[in-house]
C-alpha positions in Angstrom: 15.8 -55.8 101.1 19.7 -54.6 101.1 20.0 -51.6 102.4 20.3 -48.0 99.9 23.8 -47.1 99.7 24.3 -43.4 100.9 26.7 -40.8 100.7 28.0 -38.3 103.7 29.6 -36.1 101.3 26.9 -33.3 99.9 25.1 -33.3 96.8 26.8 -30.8 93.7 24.8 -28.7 92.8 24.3 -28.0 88.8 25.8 -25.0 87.4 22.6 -23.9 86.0 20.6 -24.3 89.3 23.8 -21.7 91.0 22.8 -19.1 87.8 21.4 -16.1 89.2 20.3 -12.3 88.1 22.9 -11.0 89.9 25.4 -13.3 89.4 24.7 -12.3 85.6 25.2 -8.8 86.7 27.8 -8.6 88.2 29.3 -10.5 85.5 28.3 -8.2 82.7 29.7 -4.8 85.2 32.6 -6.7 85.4 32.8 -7.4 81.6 32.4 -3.6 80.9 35.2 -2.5 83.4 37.4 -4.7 81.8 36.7 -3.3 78.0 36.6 0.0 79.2 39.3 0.4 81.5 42.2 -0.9 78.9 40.5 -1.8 75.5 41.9 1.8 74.2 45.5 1.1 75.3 45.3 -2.1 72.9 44.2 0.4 70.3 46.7 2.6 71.1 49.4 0.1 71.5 48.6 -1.4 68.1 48.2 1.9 66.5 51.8 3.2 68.0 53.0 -0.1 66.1 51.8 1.0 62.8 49.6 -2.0 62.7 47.2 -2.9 60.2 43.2 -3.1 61.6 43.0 -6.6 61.1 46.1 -7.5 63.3 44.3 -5.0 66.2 40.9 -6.4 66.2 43.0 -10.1 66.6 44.8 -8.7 69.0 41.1 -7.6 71.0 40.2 -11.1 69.8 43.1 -13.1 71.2 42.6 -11.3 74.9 38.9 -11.6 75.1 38.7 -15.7 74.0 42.0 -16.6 76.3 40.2 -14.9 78.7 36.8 -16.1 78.1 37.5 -19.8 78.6 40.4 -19.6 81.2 37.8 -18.1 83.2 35.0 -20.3 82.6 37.4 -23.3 82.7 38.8 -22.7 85.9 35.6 -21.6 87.5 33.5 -24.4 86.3 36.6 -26.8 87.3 37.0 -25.2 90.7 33.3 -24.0 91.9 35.5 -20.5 92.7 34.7 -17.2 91.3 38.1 -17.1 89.4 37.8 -13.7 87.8 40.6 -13.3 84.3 42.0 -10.8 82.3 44.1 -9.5 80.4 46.9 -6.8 81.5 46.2 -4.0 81.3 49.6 -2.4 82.7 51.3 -4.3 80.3 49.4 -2.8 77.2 50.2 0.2 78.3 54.2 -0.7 78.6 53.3 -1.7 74.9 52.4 1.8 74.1 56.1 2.6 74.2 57.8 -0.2 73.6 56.0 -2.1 70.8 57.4 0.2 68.0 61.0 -0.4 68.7 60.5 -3.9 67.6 59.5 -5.5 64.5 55.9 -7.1 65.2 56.9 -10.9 64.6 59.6 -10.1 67.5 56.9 -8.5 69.6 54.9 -12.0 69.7 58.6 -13.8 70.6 58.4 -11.6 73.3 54.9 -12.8 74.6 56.0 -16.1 74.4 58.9 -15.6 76.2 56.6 -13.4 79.1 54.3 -16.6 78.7 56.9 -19.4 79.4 58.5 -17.2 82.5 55.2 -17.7 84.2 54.4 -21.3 83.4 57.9 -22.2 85.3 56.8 -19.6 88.4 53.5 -21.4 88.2 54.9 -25.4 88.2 57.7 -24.6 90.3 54.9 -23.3 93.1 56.9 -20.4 94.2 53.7 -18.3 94.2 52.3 -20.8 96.5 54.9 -19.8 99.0 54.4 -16.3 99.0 50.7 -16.5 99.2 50.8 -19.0 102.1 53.5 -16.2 103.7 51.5 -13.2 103.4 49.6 -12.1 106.1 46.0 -12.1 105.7 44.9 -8.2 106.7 47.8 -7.1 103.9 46.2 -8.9 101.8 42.8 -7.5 102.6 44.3 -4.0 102.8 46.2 -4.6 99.1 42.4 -5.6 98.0 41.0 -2.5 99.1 43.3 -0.3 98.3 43.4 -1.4 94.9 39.7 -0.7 94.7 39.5 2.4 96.4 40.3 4.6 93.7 37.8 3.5 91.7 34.7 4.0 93.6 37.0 7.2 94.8 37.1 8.4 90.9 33.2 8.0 91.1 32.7 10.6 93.6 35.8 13.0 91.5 33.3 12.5 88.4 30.4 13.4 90.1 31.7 17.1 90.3 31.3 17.7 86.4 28.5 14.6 86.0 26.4 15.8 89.3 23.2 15.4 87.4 23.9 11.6 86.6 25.8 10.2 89.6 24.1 11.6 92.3 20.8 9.9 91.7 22.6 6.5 90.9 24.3 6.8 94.0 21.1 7.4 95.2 19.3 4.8 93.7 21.5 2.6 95.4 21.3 3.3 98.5 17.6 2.7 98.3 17.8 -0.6 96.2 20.2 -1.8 99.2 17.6 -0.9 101.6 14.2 -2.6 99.5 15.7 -4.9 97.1 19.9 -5.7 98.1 20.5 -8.3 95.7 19.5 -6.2 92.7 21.1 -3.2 93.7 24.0 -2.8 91.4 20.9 -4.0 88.4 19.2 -1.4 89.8 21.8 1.3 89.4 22.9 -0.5 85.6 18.9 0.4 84.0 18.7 3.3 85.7 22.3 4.7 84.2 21.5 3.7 80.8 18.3 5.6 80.9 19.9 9.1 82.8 22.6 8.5 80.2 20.5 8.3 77.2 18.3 11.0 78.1 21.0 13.6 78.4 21.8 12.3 75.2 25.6 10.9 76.1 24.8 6.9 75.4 25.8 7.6 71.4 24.0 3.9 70.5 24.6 5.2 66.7 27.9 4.5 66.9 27.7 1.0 67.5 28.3 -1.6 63.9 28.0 -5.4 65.0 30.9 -7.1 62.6 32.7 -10.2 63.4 36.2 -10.6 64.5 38.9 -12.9 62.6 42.1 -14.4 64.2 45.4 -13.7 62.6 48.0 -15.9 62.6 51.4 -14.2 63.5 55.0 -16.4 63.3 56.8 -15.6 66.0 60.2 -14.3 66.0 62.8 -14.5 68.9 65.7 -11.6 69.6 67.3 -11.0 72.7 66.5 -7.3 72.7 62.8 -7.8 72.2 62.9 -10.6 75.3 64.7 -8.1 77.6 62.7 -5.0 76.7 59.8 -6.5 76.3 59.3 -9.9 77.3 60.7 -9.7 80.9 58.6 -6.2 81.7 55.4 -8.1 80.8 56.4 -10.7 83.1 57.2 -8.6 85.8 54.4 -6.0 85.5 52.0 -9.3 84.8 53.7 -10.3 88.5 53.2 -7.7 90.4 50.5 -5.7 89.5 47.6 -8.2 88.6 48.6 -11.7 89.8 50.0 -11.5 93.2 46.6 -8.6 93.5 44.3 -11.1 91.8 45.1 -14.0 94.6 45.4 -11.2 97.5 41.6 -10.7 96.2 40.8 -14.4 96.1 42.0 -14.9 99.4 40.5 -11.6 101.4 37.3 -12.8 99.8 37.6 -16.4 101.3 38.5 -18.5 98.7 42.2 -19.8 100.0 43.1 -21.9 96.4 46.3 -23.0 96.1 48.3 -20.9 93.5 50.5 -22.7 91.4 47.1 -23.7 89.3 45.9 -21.2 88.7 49.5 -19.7 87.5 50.2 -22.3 85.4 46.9 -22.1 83.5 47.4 -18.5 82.9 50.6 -18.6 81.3 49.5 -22.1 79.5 46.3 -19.5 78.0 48.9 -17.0 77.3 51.0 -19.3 75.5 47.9 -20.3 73.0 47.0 -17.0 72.5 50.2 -15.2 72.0 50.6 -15.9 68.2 47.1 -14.3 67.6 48.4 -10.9 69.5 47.7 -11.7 73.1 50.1 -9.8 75.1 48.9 -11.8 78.0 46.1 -13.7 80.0 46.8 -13.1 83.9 44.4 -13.1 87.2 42.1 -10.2 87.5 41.9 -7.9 90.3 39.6 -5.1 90.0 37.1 -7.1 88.3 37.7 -9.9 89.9 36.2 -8.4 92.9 33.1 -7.6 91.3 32.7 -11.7 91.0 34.3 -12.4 94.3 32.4 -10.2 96.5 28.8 -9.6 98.5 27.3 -8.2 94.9 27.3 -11.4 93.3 25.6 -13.2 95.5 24.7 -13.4 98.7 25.8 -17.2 99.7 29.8 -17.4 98.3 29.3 -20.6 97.2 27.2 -19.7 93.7 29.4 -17.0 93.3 31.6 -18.7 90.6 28.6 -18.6 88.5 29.6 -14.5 88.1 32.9 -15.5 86.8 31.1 -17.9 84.7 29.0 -15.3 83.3 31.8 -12.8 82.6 33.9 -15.8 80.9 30.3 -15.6 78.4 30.5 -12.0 78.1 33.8 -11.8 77.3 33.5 -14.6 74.6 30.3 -12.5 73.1 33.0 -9.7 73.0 36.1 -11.8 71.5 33.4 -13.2 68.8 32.3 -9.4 67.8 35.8 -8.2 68.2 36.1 -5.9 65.4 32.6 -3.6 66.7 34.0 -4.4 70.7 35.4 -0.8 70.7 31.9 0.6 69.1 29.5 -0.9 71.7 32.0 0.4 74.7 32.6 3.6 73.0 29.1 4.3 73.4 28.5 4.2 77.1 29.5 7.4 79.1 33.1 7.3 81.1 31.5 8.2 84.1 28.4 5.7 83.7 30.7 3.4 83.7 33.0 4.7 86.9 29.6 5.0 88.5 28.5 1.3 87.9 32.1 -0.4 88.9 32.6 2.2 92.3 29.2 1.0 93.7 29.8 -2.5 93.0 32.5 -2.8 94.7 31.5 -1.0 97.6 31.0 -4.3 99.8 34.0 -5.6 98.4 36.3 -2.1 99.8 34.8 -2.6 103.5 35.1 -6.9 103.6 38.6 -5.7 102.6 39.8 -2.4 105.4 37.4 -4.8 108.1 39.9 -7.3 107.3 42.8 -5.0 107.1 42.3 -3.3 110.4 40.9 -6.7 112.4 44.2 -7.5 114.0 45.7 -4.7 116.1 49.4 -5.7 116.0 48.7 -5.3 112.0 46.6 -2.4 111.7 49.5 0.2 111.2 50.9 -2.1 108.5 48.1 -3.0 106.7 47.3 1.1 106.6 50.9 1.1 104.8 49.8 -0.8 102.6 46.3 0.4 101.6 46.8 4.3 101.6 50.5 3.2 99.2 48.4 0.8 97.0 45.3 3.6 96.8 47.9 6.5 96.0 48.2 5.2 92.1 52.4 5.0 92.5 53.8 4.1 90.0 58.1 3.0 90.0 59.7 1.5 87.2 56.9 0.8 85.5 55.4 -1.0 88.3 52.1 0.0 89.3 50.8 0.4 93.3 49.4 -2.6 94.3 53.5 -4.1 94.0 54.8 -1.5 96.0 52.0 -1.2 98.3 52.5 -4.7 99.3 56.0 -4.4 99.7 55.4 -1.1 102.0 53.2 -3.0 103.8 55.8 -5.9 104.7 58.8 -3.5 105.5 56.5 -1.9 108.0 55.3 -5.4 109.7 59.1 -6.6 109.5 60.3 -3.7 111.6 57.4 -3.0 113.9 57.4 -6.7 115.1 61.1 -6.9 115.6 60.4 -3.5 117.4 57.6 -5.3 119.5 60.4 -7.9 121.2 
């Protein structure tokens, strides 16, 4: 008989046999930080504007299905929890600066963002930098960037004592008993505190569909300086360099330039529709990325995956989104994101503080990316990073 051909290389697993509860999770936790975090400056934003309901709930349309499927795309494609979203310092640049432009000009002005990041992506220029930066900055940047949240947890607790404390309570216990269903744990147990002290306002919430609008672009070179290169930039520096500084303190090293270039490709597509922008996640990204999701890293894409499904739920029901978020609690929701990524802050300062000749750095860089600056309209994580390198530039030529 011939012999059985064989293989040395390992058998792929199926995405459905890498699905798991908590993978589901923390794809859903992710989901809501997103929505709740920005989804009232697009409201705002498109309100400043003067627009119509129907070009808003497009707008919250655009976001949530360029996000959906670049997610699930490039997770699927990669077998890497590759965590999307939207930006949300760039809606709120929009606050201000969408109603000095006519709308048509506005969506030029995306496009033009959209294209500036397909050539940094293509060109692999970010591949560069990523390969250049030091790995316990990037760890520090990651947990700086999600310090403040869990920190804002603990802030809310003084006026929400009654509901926090026992979550964080409850968690502590489900990581003791039952790990992997910790942050589940603390997600059914919120809902319940919140609805029995009568703050989850479920009456609030109508289910309609959501409609695309088409929007022809228009191109001026005042709406591309004042708005298209600030979306670039704040798209830049506060959620993609953070996003792969996340990626890569997590331990998944991907090359850059991909992932870039699909971004500003999703933008591109959506932009017409209102999409201000599609970039890598950071803070949510680490709820996919990190210990929550699942144990073994490997079936943690499947989070992504789920959040990519969530989002698309959302994008589909666009026009109620703002309902159904409205009616959890603010500080539920603080509660639920600051736990979960509670393994993901101390994988990150263990990494930041693991090389001595670094750890002064890397502190520059957490404690300036936790502070919230803000310069130029550029948000922390930017300027934290750059702290961060200034002090390891002049410490090791100090060192010689």
């Amino acid at each position: 008989m011939p012999p059985t051909a064989r293989s040395d290389r390992p058998a792929i697993r199926s995405p459905l046999s890498d699905l798991s509860l908590s993978a589901v999770v923390a794809g859903f936790v992710a989901t809501l930080t997103g929505y709740a975090s920005s989804l009232v400056l697009i409201i705002q934003a498109g309100q400043a504007a003067g627009l119509g309901s129907d070009l808003i709930v497009s707008w919250i349309w655009a976001t949530s299905i360029g996000t959906a499927i670049t997610s699930i795309f490039l997770s699927l494609t990669t077998r890497t929890p590759i965590g999307i979203a939207w930006s949300t310092p760039g809606a709120a640049l929009l606050i201000a600066s969408l109603p000095t432009v006519p709308y048509p000009e506005a969506i030029g002005a995306f496009l033009f963002a959209a294209v500036l990041m397909i050539i940094v992506g293509v060109t692999g220029w970010f591949d560069k930098l990523i390969r250049a930066l030091p790995a316990s900055i990037a760890a520090a940047l990651l947990a700086g960037i999600l310090f403040r949240i869990s920190m804002d947890m603990f802030v809310s607790a003084q006026s929400q004592t009654s509901l926090i404390l026992p979550l964080v309570a409850a968690y502590l216990l489900a990581k003791r008993f039952i790990p992997r269903y910790a942050v589940l744990t603390v997600l059914v147990l919120g809902m319940a505190l919140a609805a029995a002290h009568g703050d989850l306002h479920t009456e609030q919430v109508t289910l309609a569909f959501g409609l695309p609008v088409w929007t022809t672009p228009a191109f001026s070179m005042q709406s591309c300086i004042s708005i298209g290169i600030p979306l670039f930039v704040v798209a830049l520096a506060s959620q993609n360099i953070p996003g792969l500084a996340v990626l890569r303190a997590d331990g998944y090293p991907l090359p850059a330039s991909p992932l870039i270039s699909a971004t500003g490709i999703a933008s591109l597509v959506s932009a017409p529709f209102g999409s201000h922008g599609i970039n890598l996640a950071a803070i949510t990204a680490a709820m996919c990325t990190g210990p929550s999701a699942h144990e073994d890293p490997s079936r943690r894409y499947m989070a992504a995956v789920s959040c990519g499904v969530f989002y698309l739920i959302g994008g589909t029901l666009s026009a109620s989104i703002a309902s159904i978020f409205g009616a959890f609690p603010k500080a539920l929701i603080l509660s639920i994101a600051g736990l979960a990524l509670l393994g993901s802050i101390a994988n990150g300062l263990s990494g930041a503080m693991s090389d001595p000749q670094e750890r002064e750095p890397a502190l520059f860089t957490f404690m300036i990316t936790a502070s919230g600056l803000t310069l130029f309209g550029i948000g922390s994580a930017f300027w934290g990073l750059v702290g961060g390198l200034l002090a390891l530039l002049l410490l090791r030529q100090r060192s010689r």
